[in-house]
C-alpha positions as CSV (number, residue, x, y, z in Angstrom):
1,X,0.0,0.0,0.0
2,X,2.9,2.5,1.2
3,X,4.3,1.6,-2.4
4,X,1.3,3.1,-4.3
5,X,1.1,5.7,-2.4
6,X,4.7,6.6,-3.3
7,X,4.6,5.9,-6.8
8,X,0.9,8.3,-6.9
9,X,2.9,11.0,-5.2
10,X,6.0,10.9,-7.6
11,X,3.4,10.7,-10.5
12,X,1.8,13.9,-9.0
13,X,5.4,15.9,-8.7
14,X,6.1,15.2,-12.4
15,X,3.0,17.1,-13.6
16,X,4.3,20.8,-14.9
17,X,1.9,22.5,-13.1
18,X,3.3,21.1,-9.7
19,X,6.8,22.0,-10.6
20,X,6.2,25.3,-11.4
21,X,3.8,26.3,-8.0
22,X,6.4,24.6,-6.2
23,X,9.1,26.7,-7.0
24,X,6.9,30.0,-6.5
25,X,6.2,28.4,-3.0
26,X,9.9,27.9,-2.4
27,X,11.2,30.8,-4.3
28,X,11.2,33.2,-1.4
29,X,12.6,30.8,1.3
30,X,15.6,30.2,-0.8
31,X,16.1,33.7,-1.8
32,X,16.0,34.1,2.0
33,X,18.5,31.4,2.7
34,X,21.2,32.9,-0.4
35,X,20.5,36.3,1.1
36,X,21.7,35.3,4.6
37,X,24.3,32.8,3.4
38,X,26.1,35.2,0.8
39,X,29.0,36.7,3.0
40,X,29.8,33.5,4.5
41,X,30.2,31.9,0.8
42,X,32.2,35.4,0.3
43,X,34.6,35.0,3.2
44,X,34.8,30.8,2.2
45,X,35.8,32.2,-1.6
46,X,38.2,34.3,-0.4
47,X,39.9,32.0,2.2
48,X,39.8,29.6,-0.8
49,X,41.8,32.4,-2.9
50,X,44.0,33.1,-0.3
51,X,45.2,29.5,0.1
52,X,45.3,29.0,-3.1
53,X,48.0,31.9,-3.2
54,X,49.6,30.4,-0.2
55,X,50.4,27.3,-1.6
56,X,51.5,28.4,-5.3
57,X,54.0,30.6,-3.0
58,X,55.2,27.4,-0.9
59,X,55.7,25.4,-4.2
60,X,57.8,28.5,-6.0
61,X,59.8,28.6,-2.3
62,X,60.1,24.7,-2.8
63,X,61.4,24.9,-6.6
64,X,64.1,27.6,-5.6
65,X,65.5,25.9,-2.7
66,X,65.6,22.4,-4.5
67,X,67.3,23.8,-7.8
68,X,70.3,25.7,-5.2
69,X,71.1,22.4,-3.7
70,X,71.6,20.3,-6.7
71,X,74.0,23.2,-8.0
């Protein structure tokens, strides 16, 4: 029985119609969610950046000191 049941509600969520007053019903609350999440994603891009930067530097420091000890 809980197998019908499933298979009529994922039936039901395929119809267009569904979709699309689904995502005005959500629209807001993850507009919300971005809006309230965007300088945390900011400050995790720029840490990102930053280690990124960090770690070319080590590798450049890395290349230099191996190269004067083989000479």
């Amino acid at each position: 029985m809980s197998d019908s049941m499933i298979v009529q509600c994922l039936e039901i969520l395929k119809r267009d119609d569904i979709k699309y007053e689904l995502r005005v019903l959500f629209s807001p609350v993850i507009e919300f969610i971005f809006f309230h999440l965007k300088p945390y994603l900011y400050l995790f891009l720029g840490l990102f950046v930053f280690m990124f930067l960090l770690i070319l530097g080590i590798l450049f420091l890395l290349i230099q000191v191996l190269r004067t000890k083989h000479l």
